[in-house]
C-alpha positions in Angstrom: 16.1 19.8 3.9 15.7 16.9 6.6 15.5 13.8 4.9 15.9 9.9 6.7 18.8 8.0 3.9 20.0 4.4 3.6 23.6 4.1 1.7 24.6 0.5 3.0 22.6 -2.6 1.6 24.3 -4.9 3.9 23.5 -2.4 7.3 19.2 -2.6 7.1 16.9 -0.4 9.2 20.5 -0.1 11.3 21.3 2.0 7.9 18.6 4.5 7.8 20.1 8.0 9.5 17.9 11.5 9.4 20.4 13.8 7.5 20.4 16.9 5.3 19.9 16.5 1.5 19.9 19.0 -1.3 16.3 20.6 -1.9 15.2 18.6 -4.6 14.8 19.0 -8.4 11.8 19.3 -10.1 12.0 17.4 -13.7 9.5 17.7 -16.5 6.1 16.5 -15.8 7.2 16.9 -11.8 6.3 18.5 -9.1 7.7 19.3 -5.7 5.4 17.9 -3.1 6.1 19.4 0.9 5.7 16.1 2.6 3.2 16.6 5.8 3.0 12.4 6.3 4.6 9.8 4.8 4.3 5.9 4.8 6.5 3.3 4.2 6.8 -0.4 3.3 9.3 -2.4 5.5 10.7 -4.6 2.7 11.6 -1.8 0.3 14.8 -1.9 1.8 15.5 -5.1 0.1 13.8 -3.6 -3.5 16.1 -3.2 -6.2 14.2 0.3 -6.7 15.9 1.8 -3.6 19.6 0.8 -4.3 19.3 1.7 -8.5 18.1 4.0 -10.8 16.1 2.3 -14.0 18.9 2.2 -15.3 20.6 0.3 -12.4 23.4 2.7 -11.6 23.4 2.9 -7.9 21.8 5.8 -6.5 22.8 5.9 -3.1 22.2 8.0 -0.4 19.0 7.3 -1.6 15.4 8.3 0.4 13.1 5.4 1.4 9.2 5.5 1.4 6.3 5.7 -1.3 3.6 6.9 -0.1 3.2 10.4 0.7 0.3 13.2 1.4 1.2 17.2 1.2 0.7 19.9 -0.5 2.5 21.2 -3.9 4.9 24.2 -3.8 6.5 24.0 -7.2 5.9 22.5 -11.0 8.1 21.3 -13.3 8.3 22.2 -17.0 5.3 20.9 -18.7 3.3 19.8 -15.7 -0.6 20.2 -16.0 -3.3 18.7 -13.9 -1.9 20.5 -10.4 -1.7 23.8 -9.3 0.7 25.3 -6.2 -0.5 25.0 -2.7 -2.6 22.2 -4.1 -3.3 19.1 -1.8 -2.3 16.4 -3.1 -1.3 12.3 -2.3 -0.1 9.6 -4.2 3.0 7.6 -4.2 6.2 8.2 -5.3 8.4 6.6 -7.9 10.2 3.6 -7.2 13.3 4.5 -8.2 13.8 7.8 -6.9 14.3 9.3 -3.8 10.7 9.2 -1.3 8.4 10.2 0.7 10.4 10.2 4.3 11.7 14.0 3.5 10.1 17.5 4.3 10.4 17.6 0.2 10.0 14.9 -2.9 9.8 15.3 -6.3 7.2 12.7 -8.0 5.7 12.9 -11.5 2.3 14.5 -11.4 0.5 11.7 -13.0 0.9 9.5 -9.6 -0.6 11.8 -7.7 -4.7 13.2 -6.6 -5.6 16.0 -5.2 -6.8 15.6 -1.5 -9.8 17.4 0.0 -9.2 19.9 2.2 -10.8 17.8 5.3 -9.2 14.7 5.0 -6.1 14.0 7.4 -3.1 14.1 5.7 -2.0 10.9 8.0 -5.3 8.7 7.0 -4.6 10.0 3.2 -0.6 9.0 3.5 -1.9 5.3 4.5 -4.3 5.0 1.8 -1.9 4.9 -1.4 -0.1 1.1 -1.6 -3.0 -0.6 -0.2 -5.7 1.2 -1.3 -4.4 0.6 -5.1 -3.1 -3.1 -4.0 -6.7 -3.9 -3.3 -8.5 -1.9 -5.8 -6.2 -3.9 -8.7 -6.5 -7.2 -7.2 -10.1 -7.1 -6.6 -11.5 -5.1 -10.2 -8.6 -4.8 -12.6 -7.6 -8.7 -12.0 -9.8 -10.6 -10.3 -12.7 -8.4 -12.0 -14.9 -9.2 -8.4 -18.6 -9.3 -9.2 -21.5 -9.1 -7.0 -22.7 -11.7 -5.6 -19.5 -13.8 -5.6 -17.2 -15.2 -2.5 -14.1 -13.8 -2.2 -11.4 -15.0 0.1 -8.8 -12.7 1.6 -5.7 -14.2 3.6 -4.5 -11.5 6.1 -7.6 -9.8 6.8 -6.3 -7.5 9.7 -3.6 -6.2 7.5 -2.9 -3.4 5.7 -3.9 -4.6 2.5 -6.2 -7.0 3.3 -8.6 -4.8 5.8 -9.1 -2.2 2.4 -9.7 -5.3 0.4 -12.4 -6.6 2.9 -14.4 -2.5 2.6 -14.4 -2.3 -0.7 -15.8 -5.6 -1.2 -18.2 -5.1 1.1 -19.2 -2.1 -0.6 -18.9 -4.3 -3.9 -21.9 -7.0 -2.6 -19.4 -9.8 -2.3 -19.5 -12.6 0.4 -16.5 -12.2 2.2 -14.3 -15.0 4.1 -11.2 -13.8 5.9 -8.5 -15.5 7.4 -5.8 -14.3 10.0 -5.4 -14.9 13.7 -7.8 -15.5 16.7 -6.6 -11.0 17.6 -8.0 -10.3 14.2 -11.5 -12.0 14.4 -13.0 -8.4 16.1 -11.9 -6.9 13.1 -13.2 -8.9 10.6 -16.4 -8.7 12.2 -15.9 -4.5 12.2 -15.2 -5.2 8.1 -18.1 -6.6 7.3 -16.5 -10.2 7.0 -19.2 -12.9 6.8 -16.9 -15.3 8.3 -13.6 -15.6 9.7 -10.9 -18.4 9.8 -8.2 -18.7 12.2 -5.3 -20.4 10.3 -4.0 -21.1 13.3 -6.7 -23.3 15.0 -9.1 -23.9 11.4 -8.7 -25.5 8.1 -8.1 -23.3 5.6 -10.0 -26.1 3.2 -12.7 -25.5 5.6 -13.6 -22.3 3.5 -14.9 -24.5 0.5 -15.3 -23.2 -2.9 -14.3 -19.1 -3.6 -14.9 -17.4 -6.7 -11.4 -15.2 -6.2 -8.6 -15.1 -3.7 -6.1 -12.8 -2.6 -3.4 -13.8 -1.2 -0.7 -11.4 0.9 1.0 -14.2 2.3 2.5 -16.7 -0.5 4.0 -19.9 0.5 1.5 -23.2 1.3 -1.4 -20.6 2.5 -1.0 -19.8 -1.0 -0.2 -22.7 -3.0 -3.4 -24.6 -0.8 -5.7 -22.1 -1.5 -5.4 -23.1 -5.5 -7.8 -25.8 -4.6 -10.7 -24.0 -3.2 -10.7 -21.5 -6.6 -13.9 -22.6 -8.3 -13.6 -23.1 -12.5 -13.3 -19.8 -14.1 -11.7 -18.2 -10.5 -9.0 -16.8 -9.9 -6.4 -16.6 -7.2 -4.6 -12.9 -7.1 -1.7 -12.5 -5.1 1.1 -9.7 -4.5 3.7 -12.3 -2.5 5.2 -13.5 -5.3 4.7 -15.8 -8.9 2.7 -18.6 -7.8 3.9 -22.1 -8.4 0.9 -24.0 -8.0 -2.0 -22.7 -10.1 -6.4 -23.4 -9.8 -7.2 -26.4 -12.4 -9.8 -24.5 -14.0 -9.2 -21.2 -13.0 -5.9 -18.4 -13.0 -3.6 -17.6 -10.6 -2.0 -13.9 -11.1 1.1 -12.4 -9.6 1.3 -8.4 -9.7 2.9 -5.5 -9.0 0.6 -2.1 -7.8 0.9 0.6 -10.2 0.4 4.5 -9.7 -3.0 5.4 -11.3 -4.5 8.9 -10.4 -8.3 7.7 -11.4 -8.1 5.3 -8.5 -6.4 7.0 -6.0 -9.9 9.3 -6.5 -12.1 6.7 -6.5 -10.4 5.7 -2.9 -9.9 9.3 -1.5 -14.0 9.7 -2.1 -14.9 6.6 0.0 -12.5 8.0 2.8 -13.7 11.4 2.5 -17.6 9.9 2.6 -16.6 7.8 5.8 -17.1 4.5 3.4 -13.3 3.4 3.6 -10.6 4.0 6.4 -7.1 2.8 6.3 -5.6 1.2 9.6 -3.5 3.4 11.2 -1.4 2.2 14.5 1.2 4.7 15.3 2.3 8.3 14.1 5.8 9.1 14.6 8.0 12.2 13.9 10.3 11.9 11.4 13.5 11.7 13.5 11.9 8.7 14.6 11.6 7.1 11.7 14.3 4.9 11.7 13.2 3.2 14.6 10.1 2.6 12.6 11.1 0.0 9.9 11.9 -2.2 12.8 8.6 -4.0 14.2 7.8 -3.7 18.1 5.3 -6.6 18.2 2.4 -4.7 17.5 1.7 -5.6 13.6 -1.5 -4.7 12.9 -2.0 -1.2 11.0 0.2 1.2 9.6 3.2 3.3 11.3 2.8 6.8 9.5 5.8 9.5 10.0 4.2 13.1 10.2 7.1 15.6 8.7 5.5 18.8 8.6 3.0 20.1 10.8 -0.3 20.6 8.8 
């Protein structure tokens, strides 16, 4: 099968080749997933995950990408829950080889099935950020009606699913990102917008929970404006500086098949849609993980004609 592979750490993107690999394995509690889109996260290539196994053996040539959308031609021993020629997306396992192949094994449990009329590319672009938002907003932050909730990087991946799911949610929403992204926030359902380039982020006042994609002194300022008994979520790293009378939570996003369902019905029902910027063919792919200027959305790499 065509697969793209890194095998030098040192080398970057200028690493990533399209190549032929082995048809992959199917283990217990697997299945083998025919990848029609796939997504990616530019900084994987720095994750330990892609390099070593769990057990830190290095596991190179090794496939990069997580997120994928397809449809299911084999199951491993023991596997329940998906059938063949099933739809299905999810992400794949951190430590073994990815999406951005025509094939990839992943354990069954990370995956949901897809409905038949949702777009394999929309569904490929859902998994990372859809789950990155879901757990910051309801399995940490715990987001209530009602309550102001702050998200840096608004026009991003992460942050524009944050911003519809709150929406939905009743929460009063401030974003921050640059003047390009105000349009967008105003398309979200922001109630306000801050430049960070031309505003005070203090200008925001008091929040009720913040997430934070951006780390650093955005971060470590917005400690201030967490009201007692807020917290400040953030997936850029363990915060240093944490709210007076509040927490401050650093996380990782985590597989979960319940969620991936709950996030798949809102696209499906037109109530949630993932930015998308550019579909590319897999050969292109290593091109990809090198930005062009144009940030905002995802780059999706179709590999199999639906």
């Amino acid at each position: 099968m065509r697969a793209i592979t890194v095998r030098d750490r040192e080398a970057g993107a200028g690493g990533l080749t399209l190549t032929e690999l082995p048809y992959p394995h199917a283990a217990e509690n697997d299945v083998i997933v025919q990848v029609h889109a796939a997504g990616f996260t530019r900084g994987e290539l720095d994750w330990p995950g892609t390099w070593t196994d769990r057990a830190g053996r290095d596991r190179t040539p090794s496939v990069p990408g997580h997120e994928l959308s397809g449809v299911v031609v084999e199951l491993g021993y023991g596997t329940t829950g998906l059938t063949v020629g099933q739809r299905v997306f999810g992400l794949a396992d951190w430590t073994r080889n990815g999406s951005l192949a025509e094939y990839a094994a992943v354990e069954a449990r990370n995956l949901a099935p897809l409905p038949a009329d949702v777009d394999h590319v929309a569904a490929a672009a859902l998994p990372i950020s859809g789950l990155t938002a879901w757990q910051a907003l309801f399995d940490h932050a715990h987001l209530k009606t009602g309550q102001t909730l702050l998200i840096h990087g608004i026009g991003g991946a992460v942050g524009s699913v944050a911003a519809q799911l709150a929406q939905e949610a009743g929460a009063h929403i401030i974003g921050t990102g640059r003047a390009s992204d105000q349009d967008l926030a105003g398309d979200l359902g922001v109630h306000r917008f801050l430049n960070l380039d031309g505003e005070h982020l203090e200008d925001a006042g008091e929040v009720d929970v913040v997430l934070d994609v951006i780390g650093g002194e955005i971060r470590d300022r917005s400690t201030a404006l967490v009201r007692p008994g807020g917290t400040l979520v953030t997936i850029a790293g363990p915060p240093t500086i944490h709210p007076r009378a509040g927490q401050a939570i650093f996380f990782v996003v985590e597989p979960n098949r319940e969620q991936l369902t709950q996030l798949v019905t809102r696209l499906h029902a037109g109530r949630l849609t993932p930015l998308v910027n550019t579909v590319r063919p897999l050969a292109d792919a290593p091109a990809a993980f090198t930005p062009d200027g144009s940030t905002r959305g995802r780059t999706i790499i179709k590999v199999t004609a639906d």
